[in-house]
N, C-alpha and C positions, 0 to 999 in steps of 0.2 A: 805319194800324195793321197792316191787312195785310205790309204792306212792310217792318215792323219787326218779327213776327214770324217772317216768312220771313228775316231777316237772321240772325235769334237761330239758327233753324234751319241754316242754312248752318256759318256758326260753332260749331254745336255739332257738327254731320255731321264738318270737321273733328276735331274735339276726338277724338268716339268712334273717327276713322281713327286719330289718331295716338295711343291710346291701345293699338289692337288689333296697332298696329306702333311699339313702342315705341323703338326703334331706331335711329328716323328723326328722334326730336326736335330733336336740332342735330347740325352735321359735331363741334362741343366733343363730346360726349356718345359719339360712336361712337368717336372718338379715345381716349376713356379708357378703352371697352369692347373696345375692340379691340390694347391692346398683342398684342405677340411673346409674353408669359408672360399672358396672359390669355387669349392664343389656345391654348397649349398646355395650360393646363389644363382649356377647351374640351374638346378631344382626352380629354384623358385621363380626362373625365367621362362625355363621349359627349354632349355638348349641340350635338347637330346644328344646331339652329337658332342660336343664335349662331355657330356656324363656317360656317353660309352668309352670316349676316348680313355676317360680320368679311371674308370672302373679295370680297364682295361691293364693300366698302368697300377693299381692299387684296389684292389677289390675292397677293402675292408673300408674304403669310404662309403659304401652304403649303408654300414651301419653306424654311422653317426651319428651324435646327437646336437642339437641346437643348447641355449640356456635355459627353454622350458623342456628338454628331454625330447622333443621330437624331432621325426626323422629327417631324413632328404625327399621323401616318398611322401611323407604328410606336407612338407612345402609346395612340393608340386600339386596336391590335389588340392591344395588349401586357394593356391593361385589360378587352379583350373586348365592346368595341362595334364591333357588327358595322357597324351602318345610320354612325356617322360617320366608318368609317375608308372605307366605299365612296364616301360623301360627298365624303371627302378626296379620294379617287383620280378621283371624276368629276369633281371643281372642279379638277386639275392634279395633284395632288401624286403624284410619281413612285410608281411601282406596287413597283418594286424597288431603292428607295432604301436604303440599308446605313449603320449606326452603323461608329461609329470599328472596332469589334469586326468587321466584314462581314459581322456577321448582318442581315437583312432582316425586313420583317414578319410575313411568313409562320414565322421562325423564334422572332421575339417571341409571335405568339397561341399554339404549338404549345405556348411552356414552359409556358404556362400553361391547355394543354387545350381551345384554343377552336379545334378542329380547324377549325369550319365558316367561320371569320373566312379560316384559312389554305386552305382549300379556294376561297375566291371569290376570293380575291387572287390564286394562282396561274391560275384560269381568265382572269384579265386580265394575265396576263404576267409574275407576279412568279417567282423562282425557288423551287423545292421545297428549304429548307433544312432542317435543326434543330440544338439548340445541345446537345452531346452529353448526355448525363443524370448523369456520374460525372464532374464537375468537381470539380477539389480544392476541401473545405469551406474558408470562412471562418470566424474567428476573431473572436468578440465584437471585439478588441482589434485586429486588420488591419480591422475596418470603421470603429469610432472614428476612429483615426486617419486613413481613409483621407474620410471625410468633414470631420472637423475641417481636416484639411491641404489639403481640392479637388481630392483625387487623384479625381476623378469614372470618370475610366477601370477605377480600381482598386475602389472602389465599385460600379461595372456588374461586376467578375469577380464580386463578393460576392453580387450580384443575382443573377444569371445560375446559381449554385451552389445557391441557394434560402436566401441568409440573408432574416428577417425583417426586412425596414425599419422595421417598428413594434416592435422588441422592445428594450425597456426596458436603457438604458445608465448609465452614471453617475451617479450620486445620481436613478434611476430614471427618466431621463428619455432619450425616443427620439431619434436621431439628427437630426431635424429641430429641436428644439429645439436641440442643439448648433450648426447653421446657422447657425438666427436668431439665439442669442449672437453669432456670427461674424460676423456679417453677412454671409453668402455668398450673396448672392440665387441666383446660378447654382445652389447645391446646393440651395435650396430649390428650386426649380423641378425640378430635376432627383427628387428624392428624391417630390415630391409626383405626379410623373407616373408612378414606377415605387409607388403604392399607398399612401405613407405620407399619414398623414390630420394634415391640414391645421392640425387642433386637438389634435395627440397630445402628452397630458399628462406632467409628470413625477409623481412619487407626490405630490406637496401639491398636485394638480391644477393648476398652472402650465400653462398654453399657451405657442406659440412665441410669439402675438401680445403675450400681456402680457410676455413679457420683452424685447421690441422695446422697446414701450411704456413699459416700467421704464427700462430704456435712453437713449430719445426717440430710436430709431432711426426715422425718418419713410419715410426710403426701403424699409425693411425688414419697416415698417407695411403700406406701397404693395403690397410684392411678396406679402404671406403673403393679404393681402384679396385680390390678384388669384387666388392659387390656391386660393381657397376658405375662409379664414379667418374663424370665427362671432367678433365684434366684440362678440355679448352673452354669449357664453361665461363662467361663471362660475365662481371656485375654491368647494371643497363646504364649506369650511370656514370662511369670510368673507364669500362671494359677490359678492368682487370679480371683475370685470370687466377687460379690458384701459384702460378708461378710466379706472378706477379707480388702476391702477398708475401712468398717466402723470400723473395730477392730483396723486396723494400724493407723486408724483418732481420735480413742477413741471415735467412737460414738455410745456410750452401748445402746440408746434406740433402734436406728434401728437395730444393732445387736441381740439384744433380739426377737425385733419382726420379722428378718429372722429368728432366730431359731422357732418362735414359729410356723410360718409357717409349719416349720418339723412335731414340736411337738403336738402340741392341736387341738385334735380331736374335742373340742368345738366351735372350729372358721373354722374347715376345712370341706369338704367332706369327710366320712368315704370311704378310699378304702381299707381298709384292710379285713383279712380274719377273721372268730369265733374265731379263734384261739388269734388272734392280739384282738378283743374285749373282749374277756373274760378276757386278763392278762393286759387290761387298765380298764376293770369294776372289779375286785379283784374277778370275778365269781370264786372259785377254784372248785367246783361241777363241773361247766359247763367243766372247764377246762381240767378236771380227765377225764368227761364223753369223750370232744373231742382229748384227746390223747388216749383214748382204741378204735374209732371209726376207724374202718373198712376204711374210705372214706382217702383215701392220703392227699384232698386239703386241708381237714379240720384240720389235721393234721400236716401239714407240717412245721417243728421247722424252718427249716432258708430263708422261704418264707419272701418277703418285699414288703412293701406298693410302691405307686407310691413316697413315701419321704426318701426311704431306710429302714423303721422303720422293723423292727420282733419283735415277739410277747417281747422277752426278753427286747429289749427297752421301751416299751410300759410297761412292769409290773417294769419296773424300775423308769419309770419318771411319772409315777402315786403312786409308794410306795407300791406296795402289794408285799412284801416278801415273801410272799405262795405262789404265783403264780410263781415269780421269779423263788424259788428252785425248783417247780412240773418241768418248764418247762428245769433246767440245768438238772436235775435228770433223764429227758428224754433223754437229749443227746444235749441240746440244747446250744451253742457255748457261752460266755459273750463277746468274741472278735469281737464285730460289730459297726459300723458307720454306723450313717446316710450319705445323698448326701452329707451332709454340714458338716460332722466330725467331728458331734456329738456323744458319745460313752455315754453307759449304767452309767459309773461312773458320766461326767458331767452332763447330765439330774437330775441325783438325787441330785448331790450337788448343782446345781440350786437350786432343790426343797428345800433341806431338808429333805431328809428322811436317815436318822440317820444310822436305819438301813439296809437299803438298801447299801448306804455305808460301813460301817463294811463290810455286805457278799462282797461285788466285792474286796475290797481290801484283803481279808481274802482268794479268791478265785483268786486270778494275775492280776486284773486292772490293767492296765497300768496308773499307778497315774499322769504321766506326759505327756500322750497324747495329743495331741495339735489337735483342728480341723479346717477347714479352712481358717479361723482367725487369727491363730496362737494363739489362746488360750488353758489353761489348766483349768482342774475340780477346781483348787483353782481358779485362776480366776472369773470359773463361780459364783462359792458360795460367793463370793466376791460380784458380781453384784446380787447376790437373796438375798445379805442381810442376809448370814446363818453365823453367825461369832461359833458355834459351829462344823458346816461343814469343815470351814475354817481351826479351831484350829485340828481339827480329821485328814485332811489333811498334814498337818504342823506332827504332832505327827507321822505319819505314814513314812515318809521323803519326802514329794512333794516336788517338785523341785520349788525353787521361783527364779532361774536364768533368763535373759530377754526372751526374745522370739522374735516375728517379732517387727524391729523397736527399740528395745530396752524396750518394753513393758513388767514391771515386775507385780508382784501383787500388791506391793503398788503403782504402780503408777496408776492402775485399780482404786484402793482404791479413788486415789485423783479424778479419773475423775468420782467417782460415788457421790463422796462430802461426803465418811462415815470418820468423824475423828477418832471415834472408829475402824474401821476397821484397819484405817491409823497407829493408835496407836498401835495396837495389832500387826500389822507386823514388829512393829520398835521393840516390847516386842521379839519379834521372833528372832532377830537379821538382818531385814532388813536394807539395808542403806538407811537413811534421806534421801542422796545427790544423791541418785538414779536420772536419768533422762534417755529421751528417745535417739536418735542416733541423734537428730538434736538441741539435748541441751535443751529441754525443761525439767524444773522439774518439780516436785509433785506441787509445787505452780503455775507453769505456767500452770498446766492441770486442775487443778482446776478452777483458774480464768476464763482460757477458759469454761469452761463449769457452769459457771455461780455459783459456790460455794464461794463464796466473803468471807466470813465468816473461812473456810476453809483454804482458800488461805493466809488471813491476818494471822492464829496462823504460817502456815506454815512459815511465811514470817520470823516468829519471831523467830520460830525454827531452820531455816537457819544461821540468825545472832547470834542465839547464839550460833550453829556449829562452824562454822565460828572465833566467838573471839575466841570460847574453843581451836579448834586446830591451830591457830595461837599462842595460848598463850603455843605450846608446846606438849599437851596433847590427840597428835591425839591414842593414845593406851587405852584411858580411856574413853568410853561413857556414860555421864552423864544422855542423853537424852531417 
């Protein structure tokens, strides 16, 4: 007993290190924290400790460049963090390093009054610059352009002259949203290092993210989350969410990958507690050991991460059903959502885990819970490809009624291109002619979304709808 105590122990001494150095969970995980524009906005936050972490893992990111040529050491003096531009220059990064423009750090902290940033740097070698104070203004309409087009250089004159990068352009929205229309990742990055904020709305409160999202630009998703993008950010008027925007546009890749943000501990910073790791690593030792343990934090069933997760999420959408009931059996709720309204049922039936389903439905899931999306657990299972989840769903009574938009399960189906899926919903009693609220049907979502193949049986499926209930026989489905 002794010895299997002390094991629990050991295992757990881990757990608490790599919780306190989150960092270090896999080489996956620093890889995703440590892009080039992950790093620079690092910089331009002043989040020292990741910029040792990422330097650590990759030294040759401190000589980076931005789209006007300057450094990660010039964002940060530019934004007036003292402690990570010294960081920067003691981990490598050249002292008097010069944008496309030749101005240097020392002359980016000065524009902006952080004398004392430019006073350390020149005592370590940089040169005593500044960037004259009477530079011809810009022009609402030279900065538009000059971001829309990628003139980044011509952008940095506008900078440099004191135009606002947050101040409201075109159908009132800041020039980073123009970006993310464009897809310019480089002006994002660029634009979000010289002050613009990450989440600057247009007047119907749009974010850059949700018009990515509206989009299904995934890569553009990738780059605005890397420079700081709130993912639960909401319009004040609907309170949709950027997840929202992709679910009601059918654009399942970006929607997968905001949830996974929620989800996957493999691609995020671990901030959860022993508890939340134990019931995502199937520990159920560890698990027993920290529900008998004296200490509250460690213990605590309806404690959540900074993504909403508690431990019972996390042994749901990893599949350990041990760990699941240890932790209902303690007292521990099934009735929770992540920020993004995700629930214990959809995470599994994403997964696949068979059983983990059973218990939540056996136990009062809410089987037709919809998360910010407006999607349901048959949905999800739908987009993970679980056509067993599906049918278990279905058998139990989930609801395949539409939802936001008009968006029902098969029409998910179409937009994911499974005709087997598509198939199995229609065996269900779904309707063919199903379509969304602005007339698009299962053929038209498909084609959108590039399932050509798809799209043409559907086409034929139609028309034979089509003759059969003209010919009469709309009480008989043959199909």
């Amino acid at each position: 007993m002794r010895m299997q105590n002390n094991r629990v122990a050991v295992v757990l001494a881990v757990v608490v290190a790599a919780i306190s150095a989150p960092w270090q969970c896999t080489a996956t995980s620093v890889a995703e924290l440590c892009t080039p524009r992950r790093f620079f906005a690092y910089a331009a936050h002043g989040d020292t400790n990741s910029l040792d972490t990422c330097i650590n893992y990759d030294s040759s990111l401190v000589d980076q460049q931005d789209a006007v040529g300057c450094s990660p050491l010039i964002a940060a003096a530019f934004n007036g963090h003292e402690h990570a531009a010294l960081t920067l220059y003691r981990r490598g990064s050249p002292v008097d390093a010069r944008c496309n423009n030749n101005y240097n750090a020392v002359a980016y902290a000065r524009l902006n009054s952080h004398d004392a940033i430019a006073a350390a740097l020149i005592r370590f070698g940089a040169a005593d610059m500044r960037i004259p104070e009477h530079l011809a203004p810009c022009s609402p309409e030279e900065w538009s352009v000059a971001v829309r087009s990628g003139n980044m250089n011509k952008a940095e004159e506008c900078v440099l002259a004191g135009f606002d990068v947050n101040r409201p352009l075109d159908a009132g929205c800041p020039a980073i949203v123009s970006a993310a229309i464009n897809g310019n990742a480089d002006a994002v990055q660029y634009l979000a290092a010289r002050g613009a904020h990450a989440d600057g709305a247009c007047s119907d409160g749009s974010t850059p993210l949700m018009h990515a999202a509206r989009r299904g630009d995934v890569a553009m998703v990738k780059v605005l989350t890397a420079v700081g993008a709130d993912i639960e950010a909401e319009t004040p008027a609907n309170k949709w969410t950027a997840l929202t925007f992709a679910t009601t546009n059918g654009q399942i890749e970006v929607a997968k990958y905001l949830h996974r943000l929620d989800m996957d501990f493999e691609e995020r910073e671990w901030t959860g507690t022993p508890l939340m790791w134990a019931a995502a690593m199937g520990q159920e030792d560890m698990l027993q050991h920290l529900l008998k343990s004296n200490r509250k934090s460690w213990k605590a069933l309806e404690t959540r991460d900074e993504h909403g997760q508690t431990a019972v999420m996390w042994a749901a959408q990893t599949g350990h059903l041990g760990c699941l009931m240890q932790l209902v059996q303690a007292g521990a709720t099934l009735q929770v959502t992540t920020h993004a309204g995700w629930t214990p049922l959809m995470a599994a039936a994403y997964e696949g885990h068979h059983g983990i389903v059973e218990y939540l439905l056996r136990n009062g899931a809410d089987k037709d819970a919809r998360d910010k999306g407006g999607w349901t657990a048959i949905m999800w299972a739908i987009v993970g490809n679980k056509r067993e989840i599906m049918q278990q769903l279905l058998d139990s009574g989930a609801s395949v009624a539409p939802t936001v938009h008009g968006w029902s399960p098969i029409l998910v189906a179409a937009a994911t291109g499974n005709e087997q899926l598509f198939t199995l919903m229609i065996q269900n009693g779904q309707d063919l002619m199903s379509h969304l609220d602005n007339g698009a049907t299962g053929e038209d979502i498909a084609r959108q979304h590039g399932h050509h193949r798809l799209a043409e049986h559907l086409r034929h499926m139609f028309n034979a709808r089509r003759r059969y209930t003209e010919g009469g026989n709309e009480g008989h489905d043959e199909l």
